[in-house]
N, C-alpha and C positions, 0 to 999 in steps of 0.2 A: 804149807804156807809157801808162796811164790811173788819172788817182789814182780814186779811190771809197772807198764809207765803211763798207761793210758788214763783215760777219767778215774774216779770214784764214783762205784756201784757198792755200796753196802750189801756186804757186810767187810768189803775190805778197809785194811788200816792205810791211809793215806799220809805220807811221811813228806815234809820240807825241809828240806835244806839250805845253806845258805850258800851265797853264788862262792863263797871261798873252799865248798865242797863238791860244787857240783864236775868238776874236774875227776875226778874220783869215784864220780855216779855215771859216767859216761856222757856226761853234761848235763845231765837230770837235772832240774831243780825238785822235783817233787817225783815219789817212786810210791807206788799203789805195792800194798803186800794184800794178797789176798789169802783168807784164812776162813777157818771152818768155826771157828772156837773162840774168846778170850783168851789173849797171851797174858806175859810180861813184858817188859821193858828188855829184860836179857835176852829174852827168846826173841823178840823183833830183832835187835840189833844184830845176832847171832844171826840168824836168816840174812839181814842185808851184809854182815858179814861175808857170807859164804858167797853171796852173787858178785860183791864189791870189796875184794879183800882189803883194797888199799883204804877204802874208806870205812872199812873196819878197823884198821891202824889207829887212824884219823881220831874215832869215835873213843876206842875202848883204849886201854893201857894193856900192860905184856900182865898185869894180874886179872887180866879180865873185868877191870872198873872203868866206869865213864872217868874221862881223862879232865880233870881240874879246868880246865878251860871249856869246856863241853857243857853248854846247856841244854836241856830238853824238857818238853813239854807237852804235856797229852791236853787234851784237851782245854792250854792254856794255863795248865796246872805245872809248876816247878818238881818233876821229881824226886827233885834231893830233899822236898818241903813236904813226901810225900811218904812211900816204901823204898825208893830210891829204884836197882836194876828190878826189884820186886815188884816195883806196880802195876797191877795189873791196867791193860789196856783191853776196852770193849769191842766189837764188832763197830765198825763203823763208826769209831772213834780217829782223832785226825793228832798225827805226835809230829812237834816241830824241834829243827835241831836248829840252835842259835851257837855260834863261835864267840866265846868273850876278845875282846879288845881292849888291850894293853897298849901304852905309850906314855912315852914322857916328856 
């Protein structure tokens, strides 16, 4: 699996971001992971980890969990409502990453 930035051709996983990350993707808002298979959750992340370490920081915690502020979503579906780093994502399935916002 190899992230890149260009369109989405199926069967790769197309990944958003939110502009408070895209600093950290090399200004990427959106990063194409191309794949042969059905991942998970962890194994995507893990992959854009290794390309974007900081924005693997960003995503996961030092125990290797999506970090509490951290939303994602495959296909418009809530992970954590789901297998959570488990869920599998399909071939040419599209996962969005949302930042929560706090203030008072």
């Amino acid at each position: 699996m190899t992230p890149a930035t260009s369109g989405l051709d199926p069967p790769d996983i197309e990944v958003i971001l939110p502009r408070a990350l895209t600093a950290e993707a090399d200004g990427q808002r959106r990063l194409r992971v191309s794949c042969d298979r059905a991942v998970t959750v962890r194994h995507l992340l893990a992959e854009i980890a290794t390309r974007y370490p900081l924005l693997g920081r960003r995503l996961l915690d030092e125990t290797g969990q999506l970090r509490r502020f951290v939303n994602l979503y495959v296909d418009g579906e809530d992970v954590r409502r789901s297998s959570g780093l488990e869920t599998p994502i399909g071939l040419g399935q599209q996962v969005q990453i949302i930042q929560s916002v706090a203030g008072g």
